[in-house]
N, C-alpha and C positions, 0 to 999 in steps of 0.2 A: 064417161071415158070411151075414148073411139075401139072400137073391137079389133081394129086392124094392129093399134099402136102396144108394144112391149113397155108395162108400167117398171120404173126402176124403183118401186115404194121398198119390193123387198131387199134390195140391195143397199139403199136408204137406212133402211131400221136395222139392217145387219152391220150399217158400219157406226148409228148412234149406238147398238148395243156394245159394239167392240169397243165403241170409247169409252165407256162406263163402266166395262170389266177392266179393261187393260189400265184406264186411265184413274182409277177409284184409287183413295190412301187407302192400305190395310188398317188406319188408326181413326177416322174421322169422313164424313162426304166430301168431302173437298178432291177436283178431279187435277190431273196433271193440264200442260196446256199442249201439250201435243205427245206425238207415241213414236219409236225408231220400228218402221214398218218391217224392217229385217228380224232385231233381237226383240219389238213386240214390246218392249220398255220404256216408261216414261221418259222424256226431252228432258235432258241435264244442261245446267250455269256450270260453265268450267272456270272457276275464278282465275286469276294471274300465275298464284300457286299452286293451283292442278287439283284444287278443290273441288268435286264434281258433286252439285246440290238438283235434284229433282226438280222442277220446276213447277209451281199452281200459282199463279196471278190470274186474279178472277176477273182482271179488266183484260186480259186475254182468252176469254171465256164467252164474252158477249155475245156472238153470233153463234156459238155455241148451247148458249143457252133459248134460245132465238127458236135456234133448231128441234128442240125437244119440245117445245110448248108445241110446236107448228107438228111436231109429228105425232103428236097427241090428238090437236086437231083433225090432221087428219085420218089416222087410224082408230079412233074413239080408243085407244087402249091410253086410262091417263096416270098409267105407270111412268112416263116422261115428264111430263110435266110433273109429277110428283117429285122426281130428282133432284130436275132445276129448283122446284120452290125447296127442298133440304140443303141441297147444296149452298143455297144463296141465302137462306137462314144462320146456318149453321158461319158460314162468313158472316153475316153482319154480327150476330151472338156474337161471336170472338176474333174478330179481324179490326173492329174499327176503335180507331184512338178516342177517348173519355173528352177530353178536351177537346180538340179542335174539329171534331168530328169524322176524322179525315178515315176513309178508310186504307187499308193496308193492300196497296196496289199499286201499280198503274207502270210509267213508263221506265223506273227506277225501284221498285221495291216488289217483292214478291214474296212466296211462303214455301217454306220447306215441303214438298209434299208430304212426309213423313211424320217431321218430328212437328212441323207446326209453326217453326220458328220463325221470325221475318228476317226475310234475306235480301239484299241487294249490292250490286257495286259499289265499291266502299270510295270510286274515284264522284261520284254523284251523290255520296252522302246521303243514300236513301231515301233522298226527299221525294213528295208527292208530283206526278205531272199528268196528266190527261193533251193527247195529242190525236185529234181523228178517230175517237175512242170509240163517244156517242153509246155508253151502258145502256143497258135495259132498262131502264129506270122504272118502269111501271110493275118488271117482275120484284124487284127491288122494292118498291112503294106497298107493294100487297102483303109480301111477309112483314115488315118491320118498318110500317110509315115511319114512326119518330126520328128513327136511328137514320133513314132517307134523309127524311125532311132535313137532320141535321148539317148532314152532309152535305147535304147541294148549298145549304150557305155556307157553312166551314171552308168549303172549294172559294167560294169567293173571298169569303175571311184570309184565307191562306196566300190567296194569290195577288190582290190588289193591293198593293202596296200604297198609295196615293191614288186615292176616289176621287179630290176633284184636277189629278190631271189624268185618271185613268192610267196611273204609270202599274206597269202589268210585271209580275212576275211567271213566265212560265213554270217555276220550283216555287211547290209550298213546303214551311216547318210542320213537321209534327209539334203537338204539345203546347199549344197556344189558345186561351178562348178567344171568347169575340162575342161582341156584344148581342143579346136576343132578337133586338130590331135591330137587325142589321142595316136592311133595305132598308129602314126609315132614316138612321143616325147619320146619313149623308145624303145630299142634295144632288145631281146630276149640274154637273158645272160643264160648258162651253170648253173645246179641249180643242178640236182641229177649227181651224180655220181655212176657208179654202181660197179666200181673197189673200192668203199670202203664200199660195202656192208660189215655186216649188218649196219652201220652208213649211217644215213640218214639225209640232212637238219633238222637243228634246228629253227622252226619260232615260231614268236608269235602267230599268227594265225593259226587253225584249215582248216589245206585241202583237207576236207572230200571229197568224190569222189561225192558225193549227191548236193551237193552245185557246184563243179567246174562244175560239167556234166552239169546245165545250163548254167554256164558263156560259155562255151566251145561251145554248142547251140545255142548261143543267138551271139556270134564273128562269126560264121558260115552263120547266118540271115543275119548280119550286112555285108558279103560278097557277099552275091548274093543277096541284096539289093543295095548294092553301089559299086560294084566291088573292093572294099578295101581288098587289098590282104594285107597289114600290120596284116587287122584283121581277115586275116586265117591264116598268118604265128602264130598270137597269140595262137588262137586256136589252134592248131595244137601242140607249142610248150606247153601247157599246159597240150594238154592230153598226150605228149610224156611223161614227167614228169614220169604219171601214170607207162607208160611203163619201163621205166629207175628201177624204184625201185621194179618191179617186181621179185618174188625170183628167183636168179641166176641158180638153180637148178631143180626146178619143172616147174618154168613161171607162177606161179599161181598168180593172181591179189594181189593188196593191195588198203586198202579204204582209204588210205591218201599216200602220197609220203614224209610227215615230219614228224616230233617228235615234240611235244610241248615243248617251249624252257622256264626250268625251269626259274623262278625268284621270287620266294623266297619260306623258307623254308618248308620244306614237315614236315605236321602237325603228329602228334602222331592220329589223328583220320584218320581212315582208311574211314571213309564214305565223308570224305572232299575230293573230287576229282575234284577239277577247274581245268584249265588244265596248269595254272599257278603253281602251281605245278611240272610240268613236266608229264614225257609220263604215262599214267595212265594204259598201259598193264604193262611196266616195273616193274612201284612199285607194281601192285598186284600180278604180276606174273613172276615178274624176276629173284628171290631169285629160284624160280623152274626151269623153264627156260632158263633162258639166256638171249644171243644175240637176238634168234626170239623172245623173250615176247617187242615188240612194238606197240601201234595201229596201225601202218599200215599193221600188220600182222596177225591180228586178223579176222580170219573167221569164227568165231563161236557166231557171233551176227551181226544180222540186215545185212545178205548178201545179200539181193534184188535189194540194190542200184546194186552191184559190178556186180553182173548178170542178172540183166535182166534192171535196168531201165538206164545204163550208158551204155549198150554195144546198145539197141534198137535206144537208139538217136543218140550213134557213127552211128552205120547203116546208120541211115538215114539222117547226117550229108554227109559222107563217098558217099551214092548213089548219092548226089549232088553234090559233086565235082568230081567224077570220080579219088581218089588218091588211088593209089592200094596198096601203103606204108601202108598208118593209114590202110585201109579195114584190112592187115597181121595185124600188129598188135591189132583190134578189133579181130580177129579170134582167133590171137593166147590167147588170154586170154580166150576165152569162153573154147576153146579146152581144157587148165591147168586147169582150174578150176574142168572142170566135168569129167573127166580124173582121177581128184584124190579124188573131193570130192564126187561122185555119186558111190554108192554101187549097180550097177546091179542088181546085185543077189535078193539084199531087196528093190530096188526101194526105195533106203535111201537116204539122202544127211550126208555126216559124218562132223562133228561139229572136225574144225580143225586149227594147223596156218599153213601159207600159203607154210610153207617147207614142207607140205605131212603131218605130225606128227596128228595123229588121238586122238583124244580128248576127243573121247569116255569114259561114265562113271568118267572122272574128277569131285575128287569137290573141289572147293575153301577153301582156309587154309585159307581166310583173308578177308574181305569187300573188296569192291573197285567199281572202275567205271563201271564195268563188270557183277555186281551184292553182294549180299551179301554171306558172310561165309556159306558156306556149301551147297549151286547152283551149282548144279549135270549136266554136260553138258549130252545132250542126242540126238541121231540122231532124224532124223524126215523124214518124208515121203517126198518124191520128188515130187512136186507142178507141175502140167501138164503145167503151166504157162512157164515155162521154154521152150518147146517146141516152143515158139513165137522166145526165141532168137536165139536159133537151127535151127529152118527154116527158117528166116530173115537172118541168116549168110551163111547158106547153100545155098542158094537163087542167094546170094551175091558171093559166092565164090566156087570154086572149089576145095577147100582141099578137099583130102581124105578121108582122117579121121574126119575132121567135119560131113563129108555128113554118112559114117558110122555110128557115136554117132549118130546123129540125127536119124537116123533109127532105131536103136538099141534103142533109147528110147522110140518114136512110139511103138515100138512093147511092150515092156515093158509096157506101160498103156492101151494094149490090141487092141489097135487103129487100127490093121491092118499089115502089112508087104508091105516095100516100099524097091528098090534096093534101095542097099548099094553106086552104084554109079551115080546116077540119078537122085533120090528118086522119081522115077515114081512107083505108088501103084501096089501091085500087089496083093494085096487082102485088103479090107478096113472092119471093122468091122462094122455090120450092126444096133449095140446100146452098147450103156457105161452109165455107171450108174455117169461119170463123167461131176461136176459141175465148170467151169471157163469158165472167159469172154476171157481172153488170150489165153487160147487152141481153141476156134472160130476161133479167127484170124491168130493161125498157120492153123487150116485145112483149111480157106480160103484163105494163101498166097499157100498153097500148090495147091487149087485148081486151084487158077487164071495159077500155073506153068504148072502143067497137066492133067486141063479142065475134070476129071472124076468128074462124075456124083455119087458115091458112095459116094464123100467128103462131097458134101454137102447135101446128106441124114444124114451123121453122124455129120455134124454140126448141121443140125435139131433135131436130137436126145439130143448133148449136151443143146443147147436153151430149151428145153420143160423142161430140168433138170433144169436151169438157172431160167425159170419161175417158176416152181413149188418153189424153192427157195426163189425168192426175188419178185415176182407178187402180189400184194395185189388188188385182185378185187374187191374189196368194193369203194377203193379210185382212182383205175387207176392208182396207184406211185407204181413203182420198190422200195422196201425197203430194209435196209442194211443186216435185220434179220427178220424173221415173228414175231418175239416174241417182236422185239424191235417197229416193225414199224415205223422206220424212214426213209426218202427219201433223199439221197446224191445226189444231182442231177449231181453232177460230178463224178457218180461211173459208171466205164466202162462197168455194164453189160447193160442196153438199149442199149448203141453204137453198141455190139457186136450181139445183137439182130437185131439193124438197117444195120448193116454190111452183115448179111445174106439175105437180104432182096434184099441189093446191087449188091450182089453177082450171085441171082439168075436175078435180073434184067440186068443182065449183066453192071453194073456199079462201081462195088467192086473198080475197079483202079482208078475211079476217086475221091469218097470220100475223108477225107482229112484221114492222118493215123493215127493209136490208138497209142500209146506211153506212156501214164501215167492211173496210176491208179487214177489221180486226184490232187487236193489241200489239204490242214489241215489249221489247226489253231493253236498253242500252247502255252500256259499261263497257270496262276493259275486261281486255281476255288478252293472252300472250300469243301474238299471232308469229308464226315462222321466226320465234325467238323475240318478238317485241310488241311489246305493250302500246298496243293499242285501243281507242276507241271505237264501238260493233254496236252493230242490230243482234236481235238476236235470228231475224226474218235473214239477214245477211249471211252469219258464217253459221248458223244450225242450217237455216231452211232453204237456201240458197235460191232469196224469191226477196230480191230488195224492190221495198214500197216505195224509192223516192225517186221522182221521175226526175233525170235529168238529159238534157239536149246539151250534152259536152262529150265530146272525144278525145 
């Protein structure tokens, strides 16, 4: 570690420790999922009727628990790591369902901190969902293989509704078995075709790239867990799906591979958009449009999943099996995408459908799922975050042209100039006024690649921005916003903070690796007198995860 540079290790371990006092049930290990940095109190579910429940959901946990291994690591003290592995015992012990193996979590169900109880929005019916989650699964496999193992196929059991057309439920039931050979008891059947673009599978189910990119995840676990190669053939033929419906002409990604398969009639009210219904780009925007007005072709809302958080777990899905096939196709969608939707020039991302066709300045003739009448789409600044997936692909692979863009956009946030075919730095910028936890962990995969000492000065520099941002020193908790002071303890910027730490202790490769920005919650709560549908990252944290280029 440089002698010159101020280690933030002890500010580090003083706010894992504060989470673990402040955040701990007085009844059981099980921790809260964030803290009110003011009253120093666990983050409350305010139901409809003003029911205010403690909140612990342990898929809000993940980078959390990330974190404690890694500061174990690196302080040799492995009182942390002891935690995480009680904490995440003591949930699989008594959190997961007997039947379907499902555990008691995720984007709808959570636990009382207190009493224990499982809780969730009673307008979601509690059901199971994983979206952008990406759990620990190896802390999870070390305490309690079986009860894992179960689960990662239960998750599929619960959510595939229709195996040979891959019709996808984002919502599983609890309370359901399913057969031991799962992976074997079905056959991978032919599902997109791409000779019939623009028509795509018709399911009932919603297969949203958000949703499948766990399942996809979790069949991958479930492979270098048990050597079940059934359920990497699954995997695999799941995300090809993704590929398959790819536009024939650009190659630009899509967040679903189907069309919602009408069944019954489409209402006279534009703001009805269930997706019973049918395909809800079509009806808002097909009269304009066309053939491309589908969601699966919509990229000009909520594209985080498409780019950064389905292609980081491909990666490191991808690093684990060594197949160079899926690697190409993870590449080649990063390449399409930012190829057509990143504006150089204005370090823009352009608000688009996935044939190229720029979207700029559109505004809506009609309500719909997409937004209301007269929602003006409009570019937006290009998120440093994105470099994570650019040198994680680049890392990963020798394309040309990947390793170019990635350069090209380094430079572009000021960051220094790196060859076009190596991307060994050749000059690194010695401060940025840029704040993200994601841009750390590109300048740090970049450093572990070519050991310059300049990287991780300028990763130092982004942290002190990171602090100055979300460091609340009165309380010792990272918070979402100063003004909000609330602590998400599964928000990636301490890890990225702890990751530098790693980095400079020469350990950055062994921690375990960043991949999500965390867990949610979603239900109703009575907002300004009306019931509506929330994050819980939205009205607790006031730090919404879903990118949109609408005004």
């Amino acid at each position: 570690m440089s002698a010159t540079r101020t280690s933030r290790l002890s500010t580090l371990t003083e706010f894992y420790q504060r989470a673990l006092e402040l955040g701990k049930s007085s009844s059981s290990p099980m921790l809260a999922d964030g803290l009110d940095a003011a009253s120093l109190k666990p983050i409350e579910w305010t139901y409809p009727d003003g029911t205010e429940v403690p909140m612990s959901n342990f898929a809000s946990q993940q980078n959390l628990m990330r974190g404690l291994v890694a500061l174990s690591m690196i302080t040799g003290d492995n009182d942390y790591f002891h935690q995480a592995q009680l904490t995440t015992a003591y949930f699989l012990d008594n959190f997961t369902d007997q039947k379907s193996g499902l555990l008691q979590w995720g984007g709808h169900r959570f636990i009382h901190l207190e009493t224990g109880s499982i809780e969730g929005p009673a307008s979601k019916e509690c059901v199971h969902e994983l979206k952008h989650h990406f759990p620990f699964y190896d802390l999870l496999h070390q305490m309690r293989p079986d009860i894992t193992e179960k689960y990662l196929k239960g998750f599929w059991a619960a959510h595939v509704m229709d195996w040979q057309k891959l019709d996808l439920s984002r919502h599983g039931e609890y309370g359901k078995t399913f057969p031991e050979n799962l992976f074997q008891h079905y056959t991978p059947s032919p599902v997109v075709d791409p000779s019939k673009w623009p028509e795509l599978p018709q399911t009932v189910g919603l297969t949203f790239v958000n949703a499948s990119t766990d399942l996809i995840y979790a069949a991958c676990h479930y492979y270098r867990y048990t050597g079940d190669k059934d359920a990497l053939k699954w995997a695999k033929h799941l995300y090809h799906q993704f590929v398959l419906a790819r536009h024939p002409q650009t190659g630009m990604p899509v967040y679903q591979f189907s069309s919602p398969l009408q069944r019954e009639p489409v209402p006279d009210d534009d703001r009805l958009t269930y997706s019973w219904f049918g395909d809800r780009a079509k009806r808002q925007f097909g009269p304009e449009f066309g053939d491309v007005a589908r969601e699966a072709n919509v990229l000009f809302r909520d594209c985080w999943p498409v780019i950064v958080d389905n292609p980081l777990a491909m990666l490191e899905c991808v690093k684990k099996l060594d197949d160079p096939e899926w690697l190409g196709w993870v590449v080649d969608g990063i390449k399409a995408y930012f190829i057509h939707a990143w504006d150089e020039q204005t370090n823009q991302i352009i608000p688009m459908w996935n044939s190229g066709q720029d979207m700029t300045g559109y505004s809506f003739v009609r309500d719909g799922y997409y937004g209301d009448k007269g929602t003006t789409l409009a570019r937006q600044a290009a998120n440093p975050a994105y470099l994570l997936t650019l040198m994680r692909a680049s890392i990963a692979s020798e394309d040309p042209e990947l390793h170019d863009l990635t350069a090209r956009m380094f430079a572009r946030f000021g960051l220094g100039q790196l060859d076009s075919e190596t991307l060994a730095p050749r000059s690194v910028a010695s401060e940025s006024s840029l704040s993200s936890a994601y841009l750390v962990f590109a300048l740090l995969e970049l450093h572990a690649e070519h050991d310059d000492p300049k990287l991780l000065t300028l990763a130092d520099c982004i942290a002190d921005n990171l602090m100055a941002d979300h460091f609340d020193a009165d309380s010792g908790l990272f918070v979402t916003t100063m003004d909000n002071k609330k602590s998400r303890l599964d928000d990636p910027v301490p890890y990225a903070l702890l990751a530098i730490e790693a980095a400079h202790a020469g350990v950055y490769d062994q921690i375990p690796v960043a991949l999500s920005t965390g867990g949610y919650l979603h239900g109703e709560q009575l907002i300004n007198g009306e019931i509506k549908t929330v994050y819980d990252r939205d009205v607790i944290y006031r730090q919404s995860h879903v990118e949109m280029a609408m005004s």
